[in-house]
Phi, psi and omega in degrees: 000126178210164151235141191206154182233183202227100203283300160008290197245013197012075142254163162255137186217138141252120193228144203197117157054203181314349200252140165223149205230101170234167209211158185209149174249126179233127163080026173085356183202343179247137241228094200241164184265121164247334172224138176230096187157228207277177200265118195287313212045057205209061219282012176257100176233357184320343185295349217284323186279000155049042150301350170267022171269157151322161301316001176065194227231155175323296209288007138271340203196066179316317235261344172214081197262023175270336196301312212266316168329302206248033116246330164345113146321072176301156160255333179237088191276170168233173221247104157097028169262353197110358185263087191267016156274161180304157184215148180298342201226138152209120176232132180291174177238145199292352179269028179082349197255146198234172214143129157193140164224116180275119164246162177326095176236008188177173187199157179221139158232121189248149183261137165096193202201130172309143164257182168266129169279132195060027180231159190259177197182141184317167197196155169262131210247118170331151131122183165325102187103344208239030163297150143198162170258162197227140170246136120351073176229122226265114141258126196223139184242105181319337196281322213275329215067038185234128181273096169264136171250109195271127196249120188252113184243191176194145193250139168298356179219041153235132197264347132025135161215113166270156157254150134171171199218140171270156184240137173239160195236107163248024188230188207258339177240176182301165145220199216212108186255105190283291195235132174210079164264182189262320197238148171211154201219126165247100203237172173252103196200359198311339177236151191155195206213134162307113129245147166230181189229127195221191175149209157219233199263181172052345185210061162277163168094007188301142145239129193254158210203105161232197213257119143316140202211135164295119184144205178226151182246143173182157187236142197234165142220131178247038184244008184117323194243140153354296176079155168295346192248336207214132176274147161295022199225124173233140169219119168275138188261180189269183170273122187092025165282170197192196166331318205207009167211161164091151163246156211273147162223112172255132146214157231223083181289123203269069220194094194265128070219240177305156171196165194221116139265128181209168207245129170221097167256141169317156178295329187270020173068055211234165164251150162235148173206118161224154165216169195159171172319160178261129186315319203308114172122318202275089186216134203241126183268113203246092182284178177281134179109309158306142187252182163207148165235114152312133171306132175287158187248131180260111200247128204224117145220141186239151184246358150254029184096203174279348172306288188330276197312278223302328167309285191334302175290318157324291183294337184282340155301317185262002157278331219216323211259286200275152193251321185341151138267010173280344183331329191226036174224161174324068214281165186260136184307190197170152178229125187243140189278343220277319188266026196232342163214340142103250183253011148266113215193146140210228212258013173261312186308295181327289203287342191282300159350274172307297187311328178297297184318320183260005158301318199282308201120352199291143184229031153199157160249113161276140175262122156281212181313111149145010171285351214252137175318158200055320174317050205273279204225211188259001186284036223147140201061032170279140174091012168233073192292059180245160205268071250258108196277353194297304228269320182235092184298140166090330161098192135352268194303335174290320176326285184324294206296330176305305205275315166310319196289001183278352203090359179232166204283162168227153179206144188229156166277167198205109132266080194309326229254339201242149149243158166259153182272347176266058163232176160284342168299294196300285210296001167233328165241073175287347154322315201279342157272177203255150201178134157282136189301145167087000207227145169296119168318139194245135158236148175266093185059043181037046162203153196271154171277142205255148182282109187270349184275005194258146179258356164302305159334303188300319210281301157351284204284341163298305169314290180329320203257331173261011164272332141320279163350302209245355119348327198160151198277056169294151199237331183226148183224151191234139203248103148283141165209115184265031146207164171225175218275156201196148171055076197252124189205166199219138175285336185288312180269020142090169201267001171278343198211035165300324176297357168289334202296313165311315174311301184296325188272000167281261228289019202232312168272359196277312162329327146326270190287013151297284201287353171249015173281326189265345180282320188255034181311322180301311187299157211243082183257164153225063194341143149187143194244102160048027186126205175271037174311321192229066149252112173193158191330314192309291171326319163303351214247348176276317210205121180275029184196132184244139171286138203267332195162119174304006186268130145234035147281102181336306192282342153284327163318297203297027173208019152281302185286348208263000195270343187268338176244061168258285197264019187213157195277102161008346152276341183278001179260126166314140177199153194213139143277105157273164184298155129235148045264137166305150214281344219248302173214045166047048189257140105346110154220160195285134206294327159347286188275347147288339160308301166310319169282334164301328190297336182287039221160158193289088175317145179185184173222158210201092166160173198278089165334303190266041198207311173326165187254144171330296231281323157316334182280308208299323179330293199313297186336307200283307166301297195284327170290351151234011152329275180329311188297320194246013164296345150327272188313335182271335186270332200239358202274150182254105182286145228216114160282105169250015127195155195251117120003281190291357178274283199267017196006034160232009187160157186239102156218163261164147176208118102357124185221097168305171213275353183244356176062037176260007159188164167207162192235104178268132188256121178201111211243105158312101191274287166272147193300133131277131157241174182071047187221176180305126143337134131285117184294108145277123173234119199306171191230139117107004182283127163320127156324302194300324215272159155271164174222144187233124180328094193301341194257327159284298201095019169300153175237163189210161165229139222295027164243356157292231154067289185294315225236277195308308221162133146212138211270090209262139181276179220279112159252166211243138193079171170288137183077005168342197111190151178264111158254104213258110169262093244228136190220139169276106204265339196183000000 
């Protein structure tokens, strides 16, 4: 890991394991990209910004410097200057005129990493390898009074480059922050494939892989949230890259709510890559003296495919992002009630649940939606968190207290962040909801989103949601938000500063789950939006594990997960074994293979216990015992795509590797039947050549480059939803 800067060549260069960041200053002031990608060791590259070309650099060829703005390879670009790509910064002046060009004036290298205030952000981890640096680079545009700081940090045991930039107001009037994106990636690229992760509600995370095309492409949310149709992630990949070849250029918004990812190649065939808040919406009141800091952008490049960037982004989440103390620890196996009674349910229904459930190895019970006074269906009570004792005699502290003597944990649902208008909460503040004057609140699952921008507000869901807390010993909480946002407007913050409002209410919730992360350090959250609405980093940094998607039909399943662990470690996804027919699109599979596919993931179950057939309960008996055996490997282990589904539209699989390559573990799910055909030859991934391994269920041996280079053969299984679980262990 080094930062440095090349007084010579006035360059900066960063470096970390195989990967270099290098940044170049021209004529003294203009702050340019010049290399990204395998480690050169070589700093005279500067030629890379092709300042001795037409139009040449201002202070050669003045008449034509917009010519030189809109092909210059920016690192931070701006807005109305000459640069006519989409750009990270646009800020008005209180005389209405927009405009801005940052020049150079300084630079810092700092040990360790800065934090975002109030916001969550990659970190630096006590012990070995979990050091890092930070560069510095102070830019300014004197007509504005305005101050950027551009922040580059790097981990010694990461290939990584976080971003991100403060903006400061040194000057005497307001200004008006049009566009505050975080990152801007300037490259020589026109040809190569787009990938993003796309989708709705039930089938998020799909990857999607389309051509580059000149003009700009790009995937967004203007909905409050991360969102279901559109991921916080983009990568271009090079041409003919894949899995395990070819390169990746990625970046990864540490960030739930609006956002802008986009691709812009150029009339000279040049790329933009930006990312950042999303512009739509957006105006931030920067008074004098006040900073505003952008959310970071996680900058990934591999030279080896997509294999790579995903190791890469896995260790850097679970080294550098989540904080639990569950990161390395053991999670408890989980029953969840909700698709096994939905809102019928009381405090006998419960207890008949757990006692079956801790016959089985299950080791907590969740209460979902409808424990709270009112709560019949979903139309109602959201924002009035009292406990309804008509439905759970005895209240809470008896539940809890029930469920410990069986030996297992208890955990409840929460939606903190909604009110119904049919509460007592909405008839005493209907102000606290987000809302335009004059205009009928538009609802969503008959509730409204409570104002985050509010610090009353804020002060509310906290109390409300840790006086339930402290209450009785829930050891897990599971965090919803079931719509997302429409007529947005806040009574509070007044008519200069509506456009803050989507932003303020992320840092409104991010605040939340600060003070119950920190009030609660034992507790065990788990986010989740309707499904995976809001899984993405900012949400890893709270809570080490997101409900991945309310579809928890296995076959549907194998192309949600396999697109979210292209970017997340197999612990942070919620995954469950449900009933069928399944409640979401009525497929039938075999209870096995749901199984299997949940274990790619923080496992648990979501159905009526006491409703199974024996021979299923014993499953469950079987599944949790060996979910625990391979939970090490799975929580610390390097995950390996060896074939989609959605690619081949005949079978799925995956592999686990420990991190010393002493076992390894293959997932391999027969979606359809073929007849009349062979075993399928599979070849392992990420295995020592040398060691031997030997097939925990044959006892077969193998040597780990057969293994990798030949092969192994998996045979012909009978029906549709098959599935296989392959265990490979190193004897030598």
């Amino acid at each position: 890991m080094k930062i440095e800067y090349l007084e010579s060549e006035k360059l900066f260069r960063l470096a970390s394991g195989d990967m270099e960041y290098v940044i170049g200053v021209v004529d003294g002031i203009y702050v340019g990209h010049v290399y990204y990608g395998k480690k050169m060791g070589d700093g005279r590259c500067g030629y890379f910004l092709r300042t001795g070309e037409a139009p040449f650099v201002p202070s050669v060829n003045w008449r034509e410097k917009c010519s030189f703005a809109d092909a210059f390879p920016w690192e931070y670009s701006t807005w109305g200057m000459g640069d006519y790509r989409d750009s990270c910064l646009n800020v008005r002046d209180p005389e209405g005129f927009r405009g801005c060009e940052l020049h150079y004036e300084g630079y810092r290298i700092l040990e360790g990493k800065p934090e975002i205030s109030g916001m969550p952000a990659t970190f630096c981890r006590d012990g070995e390898g979990g050091g890092g640096m930070t560069l510095e680079l102070t830019c300014r545009d004197k007509v504005l009074g305005l101050k950027a700081i551009l922040r580059y940090s790097i981990f010694a045991d990461s290939e990584a480059v976080m971003r991100s930039v403060e903006l400061v107001n040194e000057g005497h009037g307001v200004l008006y922050l049009e566009r505050a994106l975080t990152a801007c990636l300037d490259m020589d690229m026109e040809e190569g494939d787009l990938l993003t992760l796309g989708g709705s509600w039930s089938r998020e995370r799909h990857m999607v892989r389309r051509p580059l095309a000149m003009g700009k492409q790009l995937v967004s949310s203007f909905r409050g949230e991360s969102g279901h149709q559109d991921h916080p992630f983009l990568a271009v990949m090079g041409k003919g890259a894949g899995q395990d070849q070819g390169e990746v250029y990625a970046m990864h918004f540490v960030y739930s709510g609006n956002f802008v990812a986009e691709a812009e190649v150029n009339q000279f065939g040049s790329l933009r890559l930006l990312m950042g808040i999303n512009p739509e919406g957006f105006e931030w009141v920067l008074n004098p003296g006040e900073s505003f800091a952008t959310p970071e952008v996680v900058c990934v490049y591999s030279d080896e495919g997509l294999g790579k960037m995903t190791h890469i982004l896995h260790d850097l989440y679970r080294g550098h992002l989540i904080r639990s103390p569950y990161l390395h620890r053991r999670r408890p196996v989980l029953i969840n009630n909700w698709e096994a009674t939905y809102f019928d349910f009381n405090t006998e229904k419960l207890l008949e649940i757990a006692r079956e459930a801790s016959k089985r190895g299950i080791e907590m019970l969740v209460m979902d939606d409808g424990w709270f006074q009112g709560r019949h269906t979903d139309s109602g009570s959201l924002g009035d968190w009292n406990v309804d004792e008509n439905k759970l005699k005895g209240g809470l502290p008896y539940l809890v207290g029930e469920v410990q003597k069986l030996g297992m944990g208890f955990g409840i649902w929460f939606e903190p962040e909604m009110v119904s208008p049919d509460s007592d909460l909405y008839r005493a503040h209907p102000d606290w909801a987000i809302q335009i004057p004059g205009r009928e609140p538009v609802q969503s699952r008959a509730q409204y989103v409570l104002d985050l921008s509010r610090p009353e507000v804020v002060d509310y869901v906290y109390e409300a949601v840790a006086s339930v807390l402290r209450s009785a010993p829930v050891s897990y909480v599971k965090w919803d938000m079931n719509r997302q946002m429409t007529d947005v407007g806040s009574t509070y913050l007044g008519k200069g500063r509506q456009g803050e409002l989507f932003h303020r209410y992320v840092l409104g919730l991010y605040s939340l789950q600060e003070r119950l992360t920190r009030e609660f350090p034992e507790l065990l959250l788990e986010n989740c939006a309707s499904g995976g609405a809001r899984f993405d980093p900012g949400m890893l940094y709270y809570s080490p594990q997101v409900w991945c998607s309310d579809n928890t039909d296995a076959i549907e399943r194998l192309a949600i997960q396999e697109g979210t662990a292209l970017l997340y470690p197999l612990s942070a996804m919620g995954a469950h074994v449900s009933a069928c027919p399944n409640h979401v699109v009525g497929r039938i599979t075999p209870f096995a293979t749901r199984g299997h596919v949940a274990m790619a993931g923080a496992f648990g179950y979501e159905l009526d216990i006491t409703k199974l057939p024996e021979g299923e309960k014993r499953l469950i008996e079987r599944q949790v015992e060996t979910y625990h055996e391979l939970y090490p490997l799975m929580l610390e282990g390097d995950y390996y795509r060896i074939a989609s589904w959605a690619e081949n539209h005949k079978y799925d699989c995956w592999q686990v590797v420990a991190k010393d390559k002493s076992e390894a573990l293959v997932t391999y799910v027969q979606v359809l039947a073929e007849p009349n055909c062979h075993s399928r030859k599979i070849r392992l991934k990420g295995l020592d050549p040398e060691a031997e391994y030997q097939q925990e269920d044959n006892g077969q041996r193998y040597k780990g480059a057969l293994l990798m280079y030949g092969g192994v053969l998996m045979p012909r299984m009978e029906g549709d939803f098959a599935s296989a679980m392959i265990r490979f262990i190193q004897i030598g």
